[in-house]
LOMARGU-767807 format. One record per residue (C-alpha): residue number from 1; residue in one letter; x, y, z. Coordinates in nm, 2 decimals, padded with zeros to 4 digits. Example, Ala and Ser with C-alpha at 12.3 -4.5 7.8 and 13.67 -1.06 7.14 Angstrom:
<sites>
SITE   pos   code        X        Y        Z
SITE     1      a    01.23   -00.45    00.78
SITE     2      s    01.37   -00.11    00.71
</sites>
This chain:
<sites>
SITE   pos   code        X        Y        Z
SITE     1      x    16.02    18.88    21.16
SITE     2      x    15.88    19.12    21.43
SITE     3      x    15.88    19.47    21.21
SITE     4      x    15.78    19.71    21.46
SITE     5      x    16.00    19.57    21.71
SITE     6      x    16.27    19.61    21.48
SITE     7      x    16.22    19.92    21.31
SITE     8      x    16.24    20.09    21.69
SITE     9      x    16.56    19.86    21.77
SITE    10      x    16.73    20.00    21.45
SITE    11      x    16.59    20.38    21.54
SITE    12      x    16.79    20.35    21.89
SITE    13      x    17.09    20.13    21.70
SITE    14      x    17.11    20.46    21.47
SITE    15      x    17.08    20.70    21.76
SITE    16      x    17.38    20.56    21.96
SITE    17      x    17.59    20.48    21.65
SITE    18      x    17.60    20.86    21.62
SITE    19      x    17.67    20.96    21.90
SITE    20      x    17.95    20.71    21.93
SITE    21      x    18.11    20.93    21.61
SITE    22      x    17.97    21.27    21.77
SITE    23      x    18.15    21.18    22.10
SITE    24      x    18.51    21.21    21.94
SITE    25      x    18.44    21.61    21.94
SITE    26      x    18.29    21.57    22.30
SITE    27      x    18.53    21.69    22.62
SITE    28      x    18.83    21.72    22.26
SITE    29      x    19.18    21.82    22.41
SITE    30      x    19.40    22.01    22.21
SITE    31      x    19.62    21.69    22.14
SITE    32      x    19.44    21.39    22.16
SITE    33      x    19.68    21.16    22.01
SITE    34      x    19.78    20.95    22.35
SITE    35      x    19.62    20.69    22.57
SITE    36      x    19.51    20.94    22.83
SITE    37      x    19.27    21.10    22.62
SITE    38      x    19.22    20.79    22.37
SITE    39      x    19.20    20.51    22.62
SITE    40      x    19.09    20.73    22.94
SITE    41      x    18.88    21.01    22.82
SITE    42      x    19.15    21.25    22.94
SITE    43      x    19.12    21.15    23.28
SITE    44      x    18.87    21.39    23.32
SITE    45      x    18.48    21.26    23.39
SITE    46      x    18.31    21.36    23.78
SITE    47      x    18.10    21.14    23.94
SITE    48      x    17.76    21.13    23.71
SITE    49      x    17.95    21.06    23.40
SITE    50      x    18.18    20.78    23.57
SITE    51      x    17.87    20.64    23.73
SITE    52      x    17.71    20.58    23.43
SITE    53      x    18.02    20.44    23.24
SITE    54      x    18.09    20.24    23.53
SITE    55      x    17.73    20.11    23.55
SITE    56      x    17.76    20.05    23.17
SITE    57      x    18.09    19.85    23.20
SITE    58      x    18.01    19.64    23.53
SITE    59      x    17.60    19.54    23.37
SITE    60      x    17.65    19.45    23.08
SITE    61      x    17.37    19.28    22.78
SITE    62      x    17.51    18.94    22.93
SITE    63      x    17.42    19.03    23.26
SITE    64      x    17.07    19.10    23.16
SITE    65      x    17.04    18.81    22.95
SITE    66      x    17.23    18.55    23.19
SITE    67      x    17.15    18.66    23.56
SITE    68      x    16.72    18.60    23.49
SITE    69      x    16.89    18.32    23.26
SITE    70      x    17.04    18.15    23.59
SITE    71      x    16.69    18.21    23.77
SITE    72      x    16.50    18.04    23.48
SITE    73      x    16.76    17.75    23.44
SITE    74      x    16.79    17.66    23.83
SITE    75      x    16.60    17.90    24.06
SITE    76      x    16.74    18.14    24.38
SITE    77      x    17.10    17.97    24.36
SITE    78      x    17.12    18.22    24.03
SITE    79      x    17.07    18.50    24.26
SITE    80      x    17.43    18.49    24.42
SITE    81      x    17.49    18.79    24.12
SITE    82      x    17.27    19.03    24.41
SITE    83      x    17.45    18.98    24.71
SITE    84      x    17.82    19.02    24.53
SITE    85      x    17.75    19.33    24.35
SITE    86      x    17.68    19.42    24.73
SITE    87      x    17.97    19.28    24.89
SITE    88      x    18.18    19.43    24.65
SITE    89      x    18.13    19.79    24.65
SITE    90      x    18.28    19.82    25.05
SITE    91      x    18.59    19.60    24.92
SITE    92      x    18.70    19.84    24.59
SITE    93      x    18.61    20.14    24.88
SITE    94      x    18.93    20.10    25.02
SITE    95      x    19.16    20.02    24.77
SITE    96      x    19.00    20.21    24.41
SITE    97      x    19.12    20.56    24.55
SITE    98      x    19.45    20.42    24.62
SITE    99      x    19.47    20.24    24.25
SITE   100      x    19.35    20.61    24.14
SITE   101      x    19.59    20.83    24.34
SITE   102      x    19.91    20.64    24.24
SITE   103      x    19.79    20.58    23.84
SITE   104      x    19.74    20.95    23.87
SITE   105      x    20.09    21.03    23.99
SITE   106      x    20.24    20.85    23.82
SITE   107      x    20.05    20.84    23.46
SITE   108      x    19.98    20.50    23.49
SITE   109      x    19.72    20.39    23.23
SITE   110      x    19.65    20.02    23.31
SITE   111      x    19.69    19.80    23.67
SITE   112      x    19.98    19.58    23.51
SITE   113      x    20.15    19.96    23.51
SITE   114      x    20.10    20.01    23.84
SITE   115      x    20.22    19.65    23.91
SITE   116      x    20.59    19.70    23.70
SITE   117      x    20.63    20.06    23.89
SITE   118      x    20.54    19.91    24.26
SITE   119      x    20.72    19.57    24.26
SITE   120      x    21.02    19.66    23.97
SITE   121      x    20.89    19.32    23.78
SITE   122      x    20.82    19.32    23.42
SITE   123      x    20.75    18.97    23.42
SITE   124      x    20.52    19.02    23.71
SITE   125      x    20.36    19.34    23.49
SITE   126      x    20.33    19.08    23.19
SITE   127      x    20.16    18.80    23.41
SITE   128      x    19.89    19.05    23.48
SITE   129      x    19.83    19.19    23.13
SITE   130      x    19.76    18.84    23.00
SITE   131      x    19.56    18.75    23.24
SITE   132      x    19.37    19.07    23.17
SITE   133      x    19.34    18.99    22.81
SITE   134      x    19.26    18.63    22.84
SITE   135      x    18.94    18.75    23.08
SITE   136      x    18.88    19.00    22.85
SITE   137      x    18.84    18.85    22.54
SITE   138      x    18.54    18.60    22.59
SITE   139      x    18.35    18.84    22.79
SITE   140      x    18.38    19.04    22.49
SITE   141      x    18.23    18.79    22.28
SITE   142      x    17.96    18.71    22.50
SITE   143      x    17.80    19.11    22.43
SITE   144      x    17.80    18.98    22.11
SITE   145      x    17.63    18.67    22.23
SITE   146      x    17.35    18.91    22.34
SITE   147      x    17.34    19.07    22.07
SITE   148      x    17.30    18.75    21.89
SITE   149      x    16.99    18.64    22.09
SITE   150      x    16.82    19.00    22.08
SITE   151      x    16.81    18.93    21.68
SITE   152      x    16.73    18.57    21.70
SITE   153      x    16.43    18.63    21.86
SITE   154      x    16.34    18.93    21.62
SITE   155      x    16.35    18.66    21.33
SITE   156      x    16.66    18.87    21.15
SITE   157      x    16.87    18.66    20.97
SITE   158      x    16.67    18.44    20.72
SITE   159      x    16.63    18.16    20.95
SITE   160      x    16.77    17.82    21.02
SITE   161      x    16.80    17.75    20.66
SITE   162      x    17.00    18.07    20.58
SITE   163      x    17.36    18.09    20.46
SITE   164      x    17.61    18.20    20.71
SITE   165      x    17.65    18.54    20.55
SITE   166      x    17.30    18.60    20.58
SITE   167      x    17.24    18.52    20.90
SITE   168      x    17.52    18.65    21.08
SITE   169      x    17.49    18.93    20.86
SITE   170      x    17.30    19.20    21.12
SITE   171      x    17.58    19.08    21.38
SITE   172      x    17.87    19.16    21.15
SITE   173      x    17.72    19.53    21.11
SITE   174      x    17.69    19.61    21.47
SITE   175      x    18.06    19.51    21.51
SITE   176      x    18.17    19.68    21.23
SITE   177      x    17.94    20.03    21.36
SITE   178      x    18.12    19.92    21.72
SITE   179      x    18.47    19.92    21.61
SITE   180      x    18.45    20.19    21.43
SITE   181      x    18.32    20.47    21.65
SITE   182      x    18.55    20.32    21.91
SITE   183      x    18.85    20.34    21.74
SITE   184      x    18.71    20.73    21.64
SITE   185      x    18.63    20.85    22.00
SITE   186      x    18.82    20.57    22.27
SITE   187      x    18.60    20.61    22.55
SITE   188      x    18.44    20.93    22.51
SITE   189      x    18.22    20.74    22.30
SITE   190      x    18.06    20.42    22.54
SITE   191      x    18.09    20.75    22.81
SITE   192      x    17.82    20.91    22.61
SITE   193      x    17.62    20.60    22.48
SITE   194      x    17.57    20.49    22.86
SITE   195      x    17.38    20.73    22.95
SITE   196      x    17.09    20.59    22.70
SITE   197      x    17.17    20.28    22.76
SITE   198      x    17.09    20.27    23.13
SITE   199      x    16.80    20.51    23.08
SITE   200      x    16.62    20.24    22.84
SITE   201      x    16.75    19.96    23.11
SITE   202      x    16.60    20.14    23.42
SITE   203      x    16.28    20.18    23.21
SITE   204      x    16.28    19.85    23.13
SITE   205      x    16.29    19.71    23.41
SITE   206      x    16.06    19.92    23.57
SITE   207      x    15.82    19.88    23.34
SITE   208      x    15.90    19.50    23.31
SITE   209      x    15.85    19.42    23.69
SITE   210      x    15.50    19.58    23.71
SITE   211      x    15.34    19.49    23.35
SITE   212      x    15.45    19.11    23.34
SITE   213      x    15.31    19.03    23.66
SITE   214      x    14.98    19.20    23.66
SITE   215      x    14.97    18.99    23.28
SITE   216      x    15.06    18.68    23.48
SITE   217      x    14.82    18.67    23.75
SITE   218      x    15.03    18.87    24.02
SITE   219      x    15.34    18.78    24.24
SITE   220      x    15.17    18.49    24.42
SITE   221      x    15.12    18.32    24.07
SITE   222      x    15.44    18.33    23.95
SITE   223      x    15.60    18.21    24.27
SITE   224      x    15.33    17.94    24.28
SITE   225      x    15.37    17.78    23.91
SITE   226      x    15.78    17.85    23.96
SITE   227      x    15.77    17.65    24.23
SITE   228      x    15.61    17.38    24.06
SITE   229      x    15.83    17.37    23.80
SITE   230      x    16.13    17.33    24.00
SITE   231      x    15.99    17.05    24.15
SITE   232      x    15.99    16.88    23.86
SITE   233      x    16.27    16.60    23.82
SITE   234      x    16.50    16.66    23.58
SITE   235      x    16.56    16.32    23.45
SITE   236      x    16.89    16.35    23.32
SITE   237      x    17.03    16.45    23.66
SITE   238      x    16.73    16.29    23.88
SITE   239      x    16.73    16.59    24.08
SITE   240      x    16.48    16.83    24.07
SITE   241      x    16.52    17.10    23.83
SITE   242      x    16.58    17.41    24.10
SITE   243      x    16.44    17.56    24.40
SITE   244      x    16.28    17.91    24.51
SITE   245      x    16.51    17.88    24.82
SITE   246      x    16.85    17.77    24.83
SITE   247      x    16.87    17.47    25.08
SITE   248      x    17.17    17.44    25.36
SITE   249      x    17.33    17.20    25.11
SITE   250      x    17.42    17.50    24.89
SITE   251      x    17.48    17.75    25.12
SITE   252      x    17.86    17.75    25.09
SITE   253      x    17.87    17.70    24.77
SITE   254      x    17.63    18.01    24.71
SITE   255      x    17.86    18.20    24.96
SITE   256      x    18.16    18.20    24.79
SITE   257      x    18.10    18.24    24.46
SITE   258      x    17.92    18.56    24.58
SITE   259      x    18.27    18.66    24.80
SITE   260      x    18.47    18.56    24.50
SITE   261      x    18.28    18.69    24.25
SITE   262      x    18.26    19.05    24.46
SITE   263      x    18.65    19.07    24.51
SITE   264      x    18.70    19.00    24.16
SITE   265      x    18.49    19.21    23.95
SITE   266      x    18.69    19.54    24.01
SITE   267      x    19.01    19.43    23.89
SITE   268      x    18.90    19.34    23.54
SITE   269      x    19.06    19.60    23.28
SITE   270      x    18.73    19.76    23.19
SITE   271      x    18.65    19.82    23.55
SITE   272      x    18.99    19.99    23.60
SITE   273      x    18.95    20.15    23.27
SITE   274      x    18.67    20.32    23.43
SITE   275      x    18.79    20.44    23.73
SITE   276      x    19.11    20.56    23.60
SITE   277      x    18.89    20.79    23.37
SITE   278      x    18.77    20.97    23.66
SITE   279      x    18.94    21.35    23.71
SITE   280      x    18.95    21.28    24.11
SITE   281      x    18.97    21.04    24.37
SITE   282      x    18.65    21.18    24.58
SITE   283      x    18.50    21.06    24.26
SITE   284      x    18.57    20.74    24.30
SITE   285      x    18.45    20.76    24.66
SITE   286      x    18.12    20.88    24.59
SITE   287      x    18.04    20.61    24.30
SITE   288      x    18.10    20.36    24.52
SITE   289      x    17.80    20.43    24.78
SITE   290      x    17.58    20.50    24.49
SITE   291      x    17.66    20.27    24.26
SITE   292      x    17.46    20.02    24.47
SITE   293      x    17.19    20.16    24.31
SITE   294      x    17.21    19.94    24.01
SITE   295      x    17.23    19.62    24.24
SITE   296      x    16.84    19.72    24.35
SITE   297      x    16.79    19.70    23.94
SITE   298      x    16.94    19.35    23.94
SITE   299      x    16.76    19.21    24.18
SITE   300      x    16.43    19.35    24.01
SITE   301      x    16.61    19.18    23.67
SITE   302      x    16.63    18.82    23.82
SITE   303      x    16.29    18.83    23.91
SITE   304      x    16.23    18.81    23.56
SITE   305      x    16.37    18.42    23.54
SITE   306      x    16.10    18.39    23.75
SITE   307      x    15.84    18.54    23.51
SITE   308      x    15.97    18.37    23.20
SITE   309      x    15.91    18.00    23.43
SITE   310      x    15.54    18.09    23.50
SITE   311      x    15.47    18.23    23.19
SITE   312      x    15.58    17.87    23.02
SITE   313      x    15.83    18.02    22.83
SITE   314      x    16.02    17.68    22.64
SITE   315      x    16.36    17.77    22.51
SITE   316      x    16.65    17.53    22.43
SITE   317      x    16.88    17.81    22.50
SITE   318      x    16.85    17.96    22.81
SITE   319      x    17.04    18.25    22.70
SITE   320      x    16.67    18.29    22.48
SITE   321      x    16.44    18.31    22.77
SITE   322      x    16.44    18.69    22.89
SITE   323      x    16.40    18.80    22.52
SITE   324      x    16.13    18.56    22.45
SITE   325      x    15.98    18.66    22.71
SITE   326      x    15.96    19.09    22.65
SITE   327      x    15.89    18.90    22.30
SITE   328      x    15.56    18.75    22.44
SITE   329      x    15.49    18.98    22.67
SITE   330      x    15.51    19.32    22.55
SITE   331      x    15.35    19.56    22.26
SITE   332      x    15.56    19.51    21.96
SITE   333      x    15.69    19.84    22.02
SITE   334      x    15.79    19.85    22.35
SITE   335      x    15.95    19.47    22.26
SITE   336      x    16.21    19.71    22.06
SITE   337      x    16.26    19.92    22.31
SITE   338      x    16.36    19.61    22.58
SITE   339      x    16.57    19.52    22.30
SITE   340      x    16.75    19.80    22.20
SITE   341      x    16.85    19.83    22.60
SITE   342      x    17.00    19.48    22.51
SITE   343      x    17.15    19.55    22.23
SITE   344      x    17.28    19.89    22.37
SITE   345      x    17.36    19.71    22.69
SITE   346      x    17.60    19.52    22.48
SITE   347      x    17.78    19.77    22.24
SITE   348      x    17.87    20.02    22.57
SITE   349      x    18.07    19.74    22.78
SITE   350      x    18.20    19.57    22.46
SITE   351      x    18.36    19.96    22.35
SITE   352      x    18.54    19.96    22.73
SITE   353      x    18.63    19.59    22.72
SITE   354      x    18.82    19.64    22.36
SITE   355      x    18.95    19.95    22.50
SITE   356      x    19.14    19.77    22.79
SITE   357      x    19.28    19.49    22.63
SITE   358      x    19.40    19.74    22.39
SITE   359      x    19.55    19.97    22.66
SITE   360      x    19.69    19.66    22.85
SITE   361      x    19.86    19.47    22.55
SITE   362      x    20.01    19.87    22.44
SITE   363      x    20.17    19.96    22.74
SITE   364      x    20.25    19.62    22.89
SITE   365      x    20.36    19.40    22.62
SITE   366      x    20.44    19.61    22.32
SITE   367      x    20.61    19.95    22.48
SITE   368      x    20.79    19.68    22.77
SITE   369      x    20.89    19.43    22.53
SITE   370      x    20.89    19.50    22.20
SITE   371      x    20.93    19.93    22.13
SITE   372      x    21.03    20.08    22.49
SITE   373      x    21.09    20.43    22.29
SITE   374      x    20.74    20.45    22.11
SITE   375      x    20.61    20.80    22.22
SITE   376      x    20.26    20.89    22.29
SITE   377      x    20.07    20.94    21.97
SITE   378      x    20.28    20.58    21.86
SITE   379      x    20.12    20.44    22.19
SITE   380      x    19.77    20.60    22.06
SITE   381      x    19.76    20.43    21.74
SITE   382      x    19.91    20.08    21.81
SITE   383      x    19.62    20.06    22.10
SITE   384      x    19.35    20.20    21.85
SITE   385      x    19.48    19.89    21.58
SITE   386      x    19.49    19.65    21.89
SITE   387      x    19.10    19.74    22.02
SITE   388      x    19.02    19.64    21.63
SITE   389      x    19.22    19.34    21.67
SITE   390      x    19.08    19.22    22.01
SITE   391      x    18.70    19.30    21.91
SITE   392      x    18.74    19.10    21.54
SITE   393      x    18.89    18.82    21.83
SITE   394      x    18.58    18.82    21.99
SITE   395      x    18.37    18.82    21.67
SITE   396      x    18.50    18.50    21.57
SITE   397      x    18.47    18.29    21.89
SITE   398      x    18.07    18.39    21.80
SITE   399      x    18.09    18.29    21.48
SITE   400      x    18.28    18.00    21.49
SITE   401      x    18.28    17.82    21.81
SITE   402      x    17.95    17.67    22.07
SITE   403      x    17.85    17.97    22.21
SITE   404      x    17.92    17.76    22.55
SITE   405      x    18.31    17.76    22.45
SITE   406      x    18.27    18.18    22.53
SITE   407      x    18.05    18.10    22.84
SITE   408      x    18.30    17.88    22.98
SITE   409      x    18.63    18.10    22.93
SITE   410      x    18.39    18.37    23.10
SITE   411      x    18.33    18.17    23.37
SITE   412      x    18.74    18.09    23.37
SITE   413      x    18.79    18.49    23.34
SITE   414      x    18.65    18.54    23.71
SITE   415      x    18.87    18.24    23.83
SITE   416      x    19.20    18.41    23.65
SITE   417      x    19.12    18.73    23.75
SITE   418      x    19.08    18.63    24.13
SITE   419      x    19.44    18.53    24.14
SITE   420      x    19.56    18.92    24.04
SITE   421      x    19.46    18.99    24.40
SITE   422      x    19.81    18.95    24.61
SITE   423      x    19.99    19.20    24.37
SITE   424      x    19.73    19.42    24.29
SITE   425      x    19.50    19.48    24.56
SITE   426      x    19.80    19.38    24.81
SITE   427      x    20.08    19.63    24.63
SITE   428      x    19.85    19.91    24.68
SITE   429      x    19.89    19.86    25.06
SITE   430      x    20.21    19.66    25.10
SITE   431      x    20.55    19.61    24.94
SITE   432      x    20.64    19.33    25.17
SITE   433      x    20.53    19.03    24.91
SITE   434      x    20.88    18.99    24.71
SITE   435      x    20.79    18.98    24.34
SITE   436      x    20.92    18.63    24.30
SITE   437      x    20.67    18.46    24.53
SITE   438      x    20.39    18.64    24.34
SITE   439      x    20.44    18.53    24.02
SITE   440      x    20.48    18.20    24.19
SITE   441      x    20.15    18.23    24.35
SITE   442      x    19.97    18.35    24.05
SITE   443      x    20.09    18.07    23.85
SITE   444      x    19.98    17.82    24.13
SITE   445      x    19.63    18.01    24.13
SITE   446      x    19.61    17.99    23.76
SITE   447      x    19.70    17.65    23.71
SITE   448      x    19.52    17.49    23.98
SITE   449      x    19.17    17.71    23.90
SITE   450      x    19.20    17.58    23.55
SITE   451      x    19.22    17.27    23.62
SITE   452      x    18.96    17.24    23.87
SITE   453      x    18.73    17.40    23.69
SITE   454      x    18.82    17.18    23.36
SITE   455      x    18.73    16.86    23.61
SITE   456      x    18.49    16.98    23.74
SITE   457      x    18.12    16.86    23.54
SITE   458      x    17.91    17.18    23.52
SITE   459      x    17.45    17.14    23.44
SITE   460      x    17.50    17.11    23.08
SITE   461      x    17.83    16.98    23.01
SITE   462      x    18.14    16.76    23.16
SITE   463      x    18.36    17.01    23.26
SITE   464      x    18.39    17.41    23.33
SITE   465      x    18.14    17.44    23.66
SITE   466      x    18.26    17.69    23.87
SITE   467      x    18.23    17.50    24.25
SITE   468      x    18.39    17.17    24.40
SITE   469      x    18.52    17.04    24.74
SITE   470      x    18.72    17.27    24.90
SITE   471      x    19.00    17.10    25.06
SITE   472      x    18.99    17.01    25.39
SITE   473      x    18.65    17.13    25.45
SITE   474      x    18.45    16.92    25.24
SITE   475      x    18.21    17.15    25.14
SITE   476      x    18.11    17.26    24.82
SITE   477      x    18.25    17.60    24.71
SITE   478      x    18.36    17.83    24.46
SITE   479      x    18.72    17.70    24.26
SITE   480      x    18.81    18.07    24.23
SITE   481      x    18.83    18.14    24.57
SITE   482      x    19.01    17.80    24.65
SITE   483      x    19.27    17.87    24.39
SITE   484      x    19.30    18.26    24.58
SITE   485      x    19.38    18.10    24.90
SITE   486      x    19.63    17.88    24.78
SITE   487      x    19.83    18.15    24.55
SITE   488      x    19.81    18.37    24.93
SITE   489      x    19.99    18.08    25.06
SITE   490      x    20.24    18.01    24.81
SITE   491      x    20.33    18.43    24.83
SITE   492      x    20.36    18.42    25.19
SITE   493      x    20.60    18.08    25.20
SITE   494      x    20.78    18.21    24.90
SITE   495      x    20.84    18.54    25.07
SITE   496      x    20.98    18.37    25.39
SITE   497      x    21.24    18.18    25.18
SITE   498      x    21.34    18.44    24.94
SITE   499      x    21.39    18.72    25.16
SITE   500      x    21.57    18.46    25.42
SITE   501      x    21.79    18.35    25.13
SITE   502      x    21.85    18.73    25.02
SITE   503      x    21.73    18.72    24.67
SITE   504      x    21.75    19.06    24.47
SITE   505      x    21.40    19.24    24.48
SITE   506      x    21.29    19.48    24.27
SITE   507      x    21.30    19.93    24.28
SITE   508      x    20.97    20.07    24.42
SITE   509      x    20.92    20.36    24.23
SITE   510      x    20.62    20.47    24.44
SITE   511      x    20.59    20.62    24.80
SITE   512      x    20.41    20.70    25.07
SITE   513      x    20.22    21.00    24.99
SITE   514      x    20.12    20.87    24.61
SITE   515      x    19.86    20.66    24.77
SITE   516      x    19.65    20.98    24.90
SITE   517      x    19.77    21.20    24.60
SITE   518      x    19.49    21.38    24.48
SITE   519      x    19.37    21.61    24.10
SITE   520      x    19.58    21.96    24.17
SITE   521      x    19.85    21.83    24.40
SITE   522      x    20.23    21.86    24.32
SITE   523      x    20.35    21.63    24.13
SITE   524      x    20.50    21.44    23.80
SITE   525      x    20.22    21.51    23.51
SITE   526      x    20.02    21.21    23.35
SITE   527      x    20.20    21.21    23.00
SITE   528      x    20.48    21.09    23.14
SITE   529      x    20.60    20.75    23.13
SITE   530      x    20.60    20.52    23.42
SITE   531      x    20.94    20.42    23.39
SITE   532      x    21.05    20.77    23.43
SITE   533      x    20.74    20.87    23.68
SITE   534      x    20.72    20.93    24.03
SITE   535      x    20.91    20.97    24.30
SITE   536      x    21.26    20.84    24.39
SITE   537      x    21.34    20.49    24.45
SITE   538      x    21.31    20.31    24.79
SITE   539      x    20.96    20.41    24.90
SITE   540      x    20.66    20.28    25.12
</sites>
């Protein structure tokens, strides 16, 4: 066990863990018992604040664990994560203030709201939430994952030979310190806690990227013995391990996953979570041209794969290398400082995540199908119960299942979320889709993106990759985006027949103008429920 490492991890652990209580009193509205103030901070954090919490929710401990993971595992083909975070920040410019401006208008709290109120489908609103908390979940339990490996590496836990009390025993207080602050403060609390936790990160990194390779001999060096060790033929596969460049022969494959990847990360609940938190739409306008600013951090962070291949690091776990490497590498102090970023990096997104899927199963499930007349502070508390319920979901796919079970569903979440695109992203522009034909096409989506990706062998195990042919091309690509394109086509054939055939389409309850409303305009206030929301039927 690494003492000093862990004595400064359990210092920061301590630090955040109260001001995840402390945060509760932080920004307090006189009534704080409903989702706007539980689940979205009251709808009231400018631009720093939401740049932080989105920066916390979007790189996450998995992300700094599994993008240098990628790099170590298989070379440049693991930097596709750079380019997407790119890509994607012009995308969610032109449809986040929209999402923003009718959620504030109309008091909507999570995406499948705005879904029910745009196309008049509660079955549409319900294939949305699902989908949400399916993605949700095992991204969730990856933090933990990090978590996990940030301790393993510390030697807590007694060992190999340890009982399972023991040795999960450091993980089951962190999640029981996590759920409860969250369920104390909602998001107040990982709105707070991200600000440390991207100040460690930044240091980190920056401390990381010019220590390591002055220790290793300098840039040349590393590149040098990395590209050695690519070379080297794996002989399970008989190809060679990776490459420093990625050849023509992957270039589509690298392209869309980075397309898909970028025009999915935005719609995941914790991303809208965020943005909805945000008192204005300029707010949201401004994060995205400087949120950019963490992709410059990532691409410092996969460097590191790179650092942990020359600097022979041997791990049977990939998910192990970037740990044992700070492990190696650094002071035994500053080894607790990288891994309370980790750990921190882990506790922010998994408080948002819980948050989400709590807000999401509430007002989407519960209040549509099970108590329509539950008022506000009803809604408050059955999401705080639910947050508990989703995070101890999450705590046992660590505990009980191959930590490449939650990879894989992780990897599935990207493909799932993808095919929320045509009534999401598309509803905030368009009400010409009828509600039928997206259901339709988002059950296509789904089913055909599971499946593929179930067939499809990925570099550890016989099913779960994430690329295969795309039809009719016959070039390797990402199953995600496949799957998109064929739920748009189903939605457009769909709509063609239904609307020739007259079937009954649902009440707008949007219009025009709620698309560009803005903080201080006339209007209906956030408590109220959509149902009852917004202006009158007919609309844009």
């Amino acid at each position: 066990m690494n003492g000093v490492a862990l004595t400064v991890f359990i210092i920061f652990f301590l630090a955040v863990t109260v001001m995840g209580f402390l945060a509760a009193k932080w920004r307090q509205a006189e009534n704080a018992n409903n989702l706007d103030e539980w689940g979205l901070g009251g709808r009231s954090f400018g631009t720093w604040i939401t740049w932080f919490l989105l920066g916390g929710d979007l790189y996450t401990a998995y992300t700094f664990v599994a993008v240098p993971a990628a790099i170590y595992a298989g070379g440049a083909a693991g930097f596709f994560a750079v380019p997407y975070t790119i890509l994607c920040y012009p995308l969610v410019f032109t449809f986040l203030p929209r999402l923003w401006s009718v959620a504030h208008k109309h008091g909507y709290v999570t995406s499948s709201d705005f879904v029910r109120g745009r196309f008049g489908s509660k079955g549409l609103s319900l294939a949305l939430a699902l989908t949400g908390i399916l993605a949700t979940m095992p991204y969730i339990a990856l933090q933990l994952v990090g978590i996990q490996a940030v301790l393993d590496v510390m030697g807590v836990g007694g060992g190999a030979n340890a009982n399972w009390f023991v040795k999960d025993l450091p993980l089951l207080i962190a999640f029981g310190v996590l759920a409860a602050y969250t369920y104390s403060s909602g998001l107040r609390a990982p709105a707070l806690i991200a600000f440390v936790k991207d100040t460690l990160i930044y240091i980190v990194i920056a401390v990381a990227i010019i220590y390591i390779p002055i220790k290793l001999g300098g840039f040349g060096e590393i590149f040098s013995k990395s590209g050695h060790a690519f070379a080297v033929t794996n002989p399970a596969t008989g190809q060679p391990r990776g490459s420093l460049v990625t050849g023509p022969q992957a270039q589509w494959a690298y392209a869309t996953l980075a397309l898909g990847s970028a025009m999915a990360l935005f719609l995941y609940p914790h991303s809208v979570t965020a943005v909805l938190s945000s008192k204005n739409r300029n707010v949201i306008r401004r994060n995205t041209t400087i949120l950019p600013l963490y992709s410059l951090m990532l691409g410092l962070l996969a460097m590191l794969g790179f650092m942990a291949v020359a600097a022979g690091i041997k791990v049977k776990n990939g998910q192990l290398a970037i740990p044992q490497l700070f492990a190696d590498m650094f002071p035994d102090w500053f080894t607790g400082v990288a891994f309370a970023a980790i750990g921190i990096g882990a506790l922010v997104p998994a408080a948002i995540m819980s948050i989400a899927a709590a807000n999401l199963f509430t007002r989407n499930i519960y209040k549509d199908f099970i108590r329509p007349d539950s008022s506000p502070a009803h809604e408050a508390k059955v999401s705080k119960l639910a947050s508990l319920l989703v995070k101890v979901g999450a705590l046992v796919f660590v505990l009980t299942m191959d930590k490449t079970v939650a990879i894989n569903f992780q990897l599935l979440g990207g493909i799932w979320i993808l095919q929320t695109v045509p009534a999401l992203v598309g509803g905030l522009f368009t009400r010409w889709p009828h509600r039928w034909a997206l259901l339709a096409g988002w059950a296509v989506g789904m089913g055909y993106g599971t499946w593929r990706a179930y067939e499809t062998p990925s570099a550890t195990q016989d099913h779960f990759g994430n690329t295969n042919l795309i039809p009719f091309i016959g070039e390797k690509g990402y199953i995600g985006l496949t799957a998109f394109v064929l739920n748009v086509l189903v939605v457009v054939v769909l709509t063609f027949v239904l609307k020739a055939v007259g079937a009954p389409d649902g009440v707008d309850q949007t219009s025009a103008s709620d698309y560009t409303a803005d903080a201080g305009d006339p209007g209906v206030s956030p408590d109220l429920p959509p149902a009852t929301a917004g202006a009158a039927p007919g609309g844009h």
